[in-house]
C-alpha positions as CSV (number, residue, x, y, z in Angstrom):
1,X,101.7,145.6,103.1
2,X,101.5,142.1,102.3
3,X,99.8,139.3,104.3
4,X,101.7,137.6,107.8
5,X,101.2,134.2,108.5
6,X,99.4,133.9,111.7
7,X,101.3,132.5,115.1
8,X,99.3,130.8,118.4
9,X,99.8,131.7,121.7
10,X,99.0,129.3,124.4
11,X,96.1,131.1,126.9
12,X,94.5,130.2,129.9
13,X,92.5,126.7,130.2
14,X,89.1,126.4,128.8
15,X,85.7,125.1,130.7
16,X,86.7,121.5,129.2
17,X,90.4,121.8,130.9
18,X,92.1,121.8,127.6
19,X,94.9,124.8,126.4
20,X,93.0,127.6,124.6
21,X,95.1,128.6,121.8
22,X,94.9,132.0,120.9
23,X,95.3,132.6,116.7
24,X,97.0,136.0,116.3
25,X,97.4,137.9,112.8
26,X,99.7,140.5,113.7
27,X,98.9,143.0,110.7
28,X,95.2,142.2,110.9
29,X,95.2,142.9,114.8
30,X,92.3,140.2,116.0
31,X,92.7,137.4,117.6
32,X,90.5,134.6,118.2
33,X,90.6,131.0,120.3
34,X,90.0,127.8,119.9
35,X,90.1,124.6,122.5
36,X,92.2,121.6,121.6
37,X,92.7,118.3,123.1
38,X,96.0,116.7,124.2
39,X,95.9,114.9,121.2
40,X,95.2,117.5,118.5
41,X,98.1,120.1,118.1
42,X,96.5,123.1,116.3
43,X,100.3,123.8,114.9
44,X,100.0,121.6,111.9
45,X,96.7,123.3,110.7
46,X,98.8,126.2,110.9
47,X,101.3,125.4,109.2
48,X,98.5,124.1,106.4
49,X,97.1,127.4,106.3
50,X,94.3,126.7,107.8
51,X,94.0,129.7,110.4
52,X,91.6,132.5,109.8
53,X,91.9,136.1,110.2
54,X,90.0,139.2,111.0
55,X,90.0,142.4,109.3
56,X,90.5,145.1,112.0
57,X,91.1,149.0,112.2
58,X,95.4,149.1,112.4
59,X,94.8,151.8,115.1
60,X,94.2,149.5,117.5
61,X,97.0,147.4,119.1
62,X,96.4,143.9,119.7
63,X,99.1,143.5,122.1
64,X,98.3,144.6,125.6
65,X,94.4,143.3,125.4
66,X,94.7,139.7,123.3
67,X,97.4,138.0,125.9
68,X,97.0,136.8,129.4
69,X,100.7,136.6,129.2
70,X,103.0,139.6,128.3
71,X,106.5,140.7,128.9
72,X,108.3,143.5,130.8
73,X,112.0,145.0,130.7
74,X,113.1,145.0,134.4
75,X,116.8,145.1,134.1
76,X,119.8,146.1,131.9
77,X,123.0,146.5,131.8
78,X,126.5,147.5,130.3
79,X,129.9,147.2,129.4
80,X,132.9,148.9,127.0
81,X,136.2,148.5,126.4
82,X,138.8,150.4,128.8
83,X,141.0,151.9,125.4
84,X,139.1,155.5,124.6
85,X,140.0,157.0,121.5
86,X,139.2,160.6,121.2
87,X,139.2,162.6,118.2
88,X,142.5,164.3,118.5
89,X,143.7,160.7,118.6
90,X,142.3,159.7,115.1
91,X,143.4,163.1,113.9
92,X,146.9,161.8,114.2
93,X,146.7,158.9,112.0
94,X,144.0,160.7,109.2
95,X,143.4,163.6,107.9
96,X,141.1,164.9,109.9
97,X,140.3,167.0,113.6
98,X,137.9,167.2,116.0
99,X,135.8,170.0,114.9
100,X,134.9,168.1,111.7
101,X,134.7,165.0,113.0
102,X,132.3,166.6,115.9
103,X,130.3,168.8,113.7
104,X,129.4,166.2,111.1
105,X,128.3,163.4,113.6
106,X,128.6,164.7,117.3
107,X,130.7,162.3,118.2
108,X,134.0,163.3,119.9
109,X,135.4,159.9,121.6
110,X,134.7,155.8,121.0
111,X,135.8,152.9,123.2
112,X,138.1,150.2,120.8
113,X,139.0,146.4,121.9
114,X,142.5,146.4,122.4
115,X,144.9,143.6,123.5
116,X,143.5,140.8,125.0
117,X,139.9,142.3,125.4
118,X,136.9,140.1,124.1
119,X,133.3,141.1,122.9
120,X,132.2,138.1,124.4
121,X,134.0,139.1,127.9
122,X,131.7,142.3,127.6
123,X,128.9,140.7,126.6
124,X,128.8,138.5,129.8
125,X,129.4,141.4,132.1
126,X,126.9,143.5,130.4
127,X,124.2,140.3,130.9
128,X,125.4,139.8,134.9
129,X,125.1,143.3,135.4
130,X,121.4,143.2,133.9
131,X,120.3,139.8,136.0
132,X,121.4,141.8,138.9
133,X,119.4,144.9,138.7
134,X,116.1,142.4,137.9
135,X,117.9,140.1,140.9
136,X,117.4,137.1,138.4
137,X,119.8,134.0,139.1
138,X,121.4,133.1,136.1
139,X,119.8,129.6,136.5
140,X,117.0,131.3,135.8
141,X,117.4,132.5,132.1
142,X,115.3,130.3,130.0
143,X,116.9,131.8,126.8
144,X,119.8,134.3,125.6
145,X,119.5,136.2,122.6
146,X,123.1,137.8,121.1
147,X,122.4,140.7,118.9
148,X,125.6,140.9,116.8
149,X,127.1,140.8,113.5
150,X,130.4,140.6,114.8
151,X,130.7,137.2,116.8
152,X,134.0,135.9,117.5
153,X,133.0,132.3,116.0
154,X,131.6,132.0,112.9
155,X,128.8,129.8,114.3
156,X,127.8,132.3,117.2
157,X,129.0,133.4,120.3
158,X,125.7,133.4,122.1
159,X,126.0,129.6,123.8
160,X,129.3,130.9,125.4
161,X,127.3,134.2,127.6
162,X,125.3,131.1,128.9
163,X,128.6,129.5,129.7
164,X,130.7,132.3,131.1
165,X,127.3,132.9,133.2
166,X,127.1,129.9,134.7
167,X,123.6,128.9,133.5
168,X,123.6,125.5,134.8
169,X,120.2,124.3,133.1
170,X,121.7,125.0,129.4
171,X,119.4,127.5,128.0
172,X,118.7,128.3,124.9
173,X,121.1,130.8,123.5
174,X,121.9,132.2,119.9
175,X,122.6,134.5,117.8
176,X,120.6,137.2,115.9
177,X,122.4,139.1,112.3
178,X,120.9,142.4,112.0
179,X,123.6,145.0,112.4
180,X,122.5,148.2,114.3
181,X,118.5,146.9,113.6
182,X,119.5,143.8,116.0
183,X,118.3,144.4,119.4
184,X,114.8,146.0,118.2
185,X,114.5,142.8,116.7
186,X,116.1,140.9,119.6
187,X,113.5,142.6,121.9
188,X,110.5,141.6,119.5
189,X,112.0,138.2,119.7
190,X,112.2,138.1,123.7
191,X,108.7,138.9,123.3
192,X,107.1,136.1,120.8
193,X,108.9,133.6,122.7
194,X,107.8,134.6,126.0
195,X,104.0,135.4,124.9
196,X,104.6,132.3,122.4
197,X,107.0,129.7,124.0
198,X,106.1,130.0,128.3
199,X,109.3,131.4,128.1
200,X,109.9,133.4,131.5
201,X,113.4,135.3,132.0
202,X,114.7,136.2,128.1
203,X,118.6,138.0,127.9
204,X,118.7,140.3,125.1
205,X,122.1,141.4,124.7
206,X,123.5,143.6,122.1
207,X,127.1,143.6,121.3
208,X,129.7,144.9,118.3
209,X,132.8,145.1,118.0
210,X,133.0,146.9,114.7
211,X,136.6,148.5,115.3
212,X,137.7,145.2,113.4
213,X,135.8,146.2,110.5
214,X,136.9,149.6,110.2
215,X,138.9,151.2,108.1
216,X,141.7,153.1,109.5
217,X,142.6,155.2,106.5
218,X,139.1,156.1,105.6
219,X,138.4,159.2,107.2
220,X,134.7,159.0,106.3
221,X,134.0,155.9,108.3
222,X,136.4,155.2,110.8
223,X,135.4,158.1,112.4
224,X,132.3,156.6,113.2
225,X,132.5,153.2,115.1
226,X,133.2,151.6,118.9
227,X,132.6,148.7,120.6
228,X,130.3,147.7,123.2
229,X,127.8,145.4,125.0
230,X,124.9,146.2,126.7
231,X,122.0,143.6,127.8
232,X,118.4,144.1,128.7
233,X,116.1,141.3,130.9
234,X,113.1,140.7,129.1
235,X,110.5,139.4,131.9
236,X,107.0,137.1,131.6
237,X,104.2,138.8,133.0
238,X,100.5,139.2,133.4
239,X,98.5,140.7,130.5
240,X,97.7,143.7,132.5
241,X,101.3,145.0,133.1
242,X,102.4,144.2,129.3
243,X,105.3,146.6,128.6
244,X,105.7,146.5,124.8
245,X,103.0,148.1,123.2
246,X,103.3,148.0,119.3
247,X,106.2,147.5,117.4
248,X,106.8,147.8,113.2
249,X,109.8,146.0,111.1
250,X,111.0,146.0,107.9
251,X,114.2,145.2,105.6
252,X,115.0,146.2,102.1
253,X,117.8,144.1,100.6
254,X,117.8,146.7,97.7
255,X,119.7,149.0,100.0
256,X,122.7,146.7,101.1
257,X,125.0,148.6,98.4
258,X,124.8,151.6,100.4
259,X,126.3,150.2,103.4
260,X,127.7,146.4,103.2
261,X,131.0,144.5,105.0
262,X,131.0,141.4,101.9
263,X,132.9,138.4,101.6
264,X,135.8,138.2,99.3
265,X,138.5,136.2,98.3
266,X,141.9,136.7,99.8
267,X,144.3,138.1,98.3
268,X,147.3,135.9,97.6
269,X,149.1,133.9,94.8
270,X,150.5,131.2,97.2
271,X,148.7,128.3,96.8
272,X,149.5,126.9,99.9
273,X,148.5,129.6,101.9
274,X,144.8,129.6,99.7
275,X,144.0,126.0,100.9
276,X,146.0,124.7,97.9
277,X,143.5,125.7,95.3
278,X,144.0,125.2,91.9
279,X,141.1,125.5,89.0
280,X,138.8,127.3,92.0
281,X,138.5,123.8,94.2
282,X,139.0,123.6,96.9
283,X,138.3,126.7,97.4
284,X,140.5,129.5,98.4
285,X,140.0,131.4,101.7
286,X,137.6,134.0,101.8
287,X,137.2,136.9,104.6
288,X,135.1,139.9,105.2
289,X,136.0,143.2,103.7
290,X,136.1,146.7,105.5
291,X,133.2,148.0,106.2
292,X,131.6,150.1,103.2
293,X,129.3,152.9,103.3
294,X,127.1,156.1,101.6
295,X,126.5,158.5,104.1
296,X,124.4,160.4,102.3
297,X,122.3,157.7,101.6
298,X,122.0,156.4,104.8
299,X,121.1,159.5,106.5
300,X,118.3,160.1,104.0
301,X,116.9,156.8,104.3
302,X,117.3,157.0,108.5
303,X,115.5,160.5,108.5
304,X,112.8,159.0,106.4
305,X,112.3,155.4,107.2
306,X,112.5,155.9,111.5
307,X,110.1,158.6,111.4
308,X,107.5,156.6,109.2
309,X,108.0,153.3,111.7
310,X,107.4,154.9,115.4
311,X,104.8,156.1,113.6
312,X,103.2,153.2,112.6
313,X,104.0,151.2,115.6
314,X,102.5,154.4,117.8
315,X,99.4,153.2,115.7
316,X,99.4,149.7,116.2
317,X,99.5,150.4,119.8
318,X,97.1,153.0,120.0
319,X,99.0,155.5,121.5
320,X,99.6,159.3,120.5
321,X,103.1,161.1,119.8
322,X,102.3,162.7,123.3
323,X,102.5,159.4,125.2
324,X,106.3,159.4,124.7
325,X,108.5,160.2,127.5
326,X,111.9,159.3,125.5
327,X,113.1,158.9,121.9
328,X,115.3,156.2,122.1
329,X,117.8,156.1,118.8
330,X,120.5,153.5,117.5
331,X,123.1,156.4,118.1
332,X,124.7,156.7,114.7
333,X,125.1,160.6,114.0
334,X,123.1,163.4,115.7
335,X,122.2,164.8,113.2
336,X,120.1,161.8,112.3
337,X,119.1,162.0,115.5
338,X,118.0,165.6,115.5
339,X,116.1,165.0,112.4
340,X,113.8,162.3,113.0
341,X,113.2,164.3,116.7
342,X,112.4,167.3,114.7
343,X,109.9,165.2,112.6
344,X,107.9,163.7,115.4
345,X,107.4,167.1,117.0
346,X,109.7,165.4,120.1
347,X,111.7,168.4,122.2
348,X,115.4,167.8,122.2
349,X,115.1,167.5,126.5
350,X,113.0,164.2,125.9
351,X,115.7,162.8,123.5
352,X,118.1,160.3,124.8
353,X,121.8,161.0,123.4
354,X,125.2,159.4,124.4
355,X,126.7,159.4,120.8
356,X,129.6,161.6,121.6
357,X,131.1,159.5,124.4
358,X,131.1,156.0,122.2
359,X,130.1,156.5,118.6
360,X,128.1,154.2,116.8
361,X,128.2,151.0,118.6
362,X,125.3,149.1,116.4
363,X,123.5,146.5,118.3
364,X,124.7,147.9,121.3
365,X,123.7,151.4,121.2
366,X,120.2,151.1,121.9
367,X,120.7,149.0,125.3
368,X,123.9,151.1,125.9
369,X,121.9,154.6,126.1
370,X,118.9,152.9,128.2
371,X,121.3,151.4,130.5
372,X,122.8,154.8,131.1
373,X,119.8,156.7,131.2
374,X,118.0,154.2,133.9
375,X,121.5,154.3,136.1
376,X,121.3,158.5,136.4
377,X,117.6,158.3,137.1
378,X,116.5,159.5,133.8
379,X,114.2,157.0,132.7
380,X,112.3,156.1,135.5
381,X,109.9,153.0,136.0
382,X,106.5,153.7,134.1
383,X,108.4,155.6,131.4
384,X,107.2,154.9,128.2
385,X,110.1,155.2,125.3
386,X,110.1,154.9,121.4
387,X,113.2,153.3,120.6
388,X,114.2,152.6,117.0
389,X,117.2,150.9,115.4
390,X,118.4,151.0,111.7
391,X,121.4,150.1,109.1
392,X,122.7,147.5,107.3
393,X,120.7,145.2,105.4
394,X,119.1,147.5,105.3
395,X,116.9,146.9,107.9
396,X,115.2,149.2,110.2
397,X,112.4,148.8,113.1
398,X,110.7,150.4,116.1
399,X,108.9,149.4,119.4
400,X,106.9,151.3,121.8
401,X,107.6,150.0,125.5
402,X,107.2,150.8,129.1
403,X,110.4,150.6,131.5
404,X,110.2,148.8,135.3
């Protein structure tokens, strides 16, 4: 695996009154401090490569014992669009029905923005409805993180949930690309800043709306996708009640061909509608295509990859298969699902499923599920879960974390 630069954490004060920085390697799993003056940032010698590192064995997690300061998931939240499409419904405009659809993925209905609906409407509700189950005023929120490949401005739509919210101190907010990967690593972001930045309320919200991706002839993929937002409040607290335990990431841009949504040029002879190009400049309009992907290869690189990174996150954080209470999957197709369950020895009553009321929603699946499972009293407060997200990129990650 190769080397990770190592990050500081600010600790408690040492005996001379100055911050204690705490030097971290993440893969080596030691940690130790060092006082510095006002005056003396250790940053820079960072940044120079001056920070050491400690071999360690990679069973043991670094996370709940090295930090004074950790982080907690206390509230969450969602919210879909109000047009469901069921099977039959899709079987009317390809060739298709629900028995193949449901058999093959174990989905039977998806929710679809329609009309004047807005991912970022659903991403604000989802968010509100998470700062009320923590009972968090928005003014509160020191940072919002949007999960999303589909924003609806090219720049982000992050700053504009801190808007509709009403966060009058301008928070941080923006936006994170990692398709149905996103809010594992939206999560592991809440966390550095919090552990790294002081940071004390984080929003992680997760939203898609991959309907305008889809498409609608392709019976192989449109079968697949809905839109959602779901949002998860990522809390400061002390060391001792540290709710993310060990987590494990990784992306391999070798795989992108088997499941991609590129840029291409548009289609169209009209100068004047192609920003008047002539000899390539300026150039002429470009948009994203459909999205494109190998189902075969994706379910054989979900069933192995997933497996292989609860795994090793379970082993960062020291914790056994046993520990789990839930398996918490980006909801993509059940047998994926099923598999990886199946490969961790997990019992299909300690799986969380919603797949066949909304489809894959990508970012928002995760959050979705968890929101739904907390609100019927499933996952209860002390719950440990292993969630894991994977797709495009491809990227795929896990984390080990406590609910409440």
């Amino acid at each position: 695996m190769p080397n990770v630069s190592s990050t500081f954490f600010r600790a408690p004060y040492s005996s001379l009154g100055y911050p204690k920085v705490v030097c971290f390697s993440a893969l080596q799993g030691k940690a130790s401090s060092i006082d510095s003056s006002p005056s003396q940032s250790p940053i820079p010698s960072a940044l120079q490569g001056k920070a050491s590192s400690i071999d360690s064995s990679p069973s043991q997690s670094p996370i709940p014992r090295l930090f004074s300061r950790g982080c907690k998931l206390v509230g969450c939240g969602s919210a879909v669009p109000s047009l469901q499409i069921s099977n039959d419904d899709l079987a009317k405009i390809v060739d298709t029905n629900d028995e193949w659809i449901s058999v093959r993925t174990g989905i039977r209905n998806r929710r679809v923005l329609s009309g004047r609906d807005r991912l970022t409407t659903l991403a604000v509700d989802a968010a509100q409805k998470a700062l009320d189950m923590a009972k968090v005023d928005p003014d509160d929120v020191d940072l919002i993180l949007l999960c999303s490949s589909t924003p609806e401005d090219l720049f982000g739509s992050a700053p504009q949930i801190q808007k509709h919210l009403g966060c009058k101190r301008n928070p941080l907010s923006y936006d994170i690309t990692a398709a149905c990967s996103g809010f594992v690593l939206g999560l592991i972001s809440a966390a550095c800043h919090i552990r790294g930045g002081g940071f004390q309320n984080v929003l992680v919200v997760g939203a898609d709306g991959l309907s305008r991706f889809v498409d609608w002839t392709d019976r192989g993929s449109c079968i697949l996708f809905g839109d959602a937002a779901a949002a998860v409040l990522v809390q400061a607290c002390s060391g001792d009640e540290d709710g993310l335990f060990g987590f494990d990431l990784h992306s391999d841009g070798d795989g992108q061909r088997h499941l991609n949504a590129t840029i291409k040029e548009d289609e169209t002879n009209d100068a004047a509608e192609s920003n008047g190009s002539v000899f390539n400049f300026p150039p002429r309009r470009h948009s994203y295509s459909c999205i494109h992907m190998n189902g075969k290869e994706v379910f054989r690189f979900a069933v192995r990859t997933v497996p292989q990174s609860i795994e090793a996150a379970l082993q960062k954080a020291g914790l056994p298969a046993s520990s789990i209470d839930w398996l918490l999957l980006h909801q993509a197709n059940q047998r994926i699902i099923d598999a990886v369950a199946d490969r961790l020895e997990i019992p299909s009553e300690r799986v969380i499923s919603n797949l066949a009321n909304y489809g894959n929603t990508s970012a928002a699946s995760i959050p979705l599920a968890l929101d739904e499972a907390v609100r019927s009293g499933k996952i209860k407060a002390g719950h440990t879960v292993a969630a894991a997200g994977f797709g495009a990129g491809l990227t795929w990650g896990s984390a080990i974390l406590r609910w409440g």
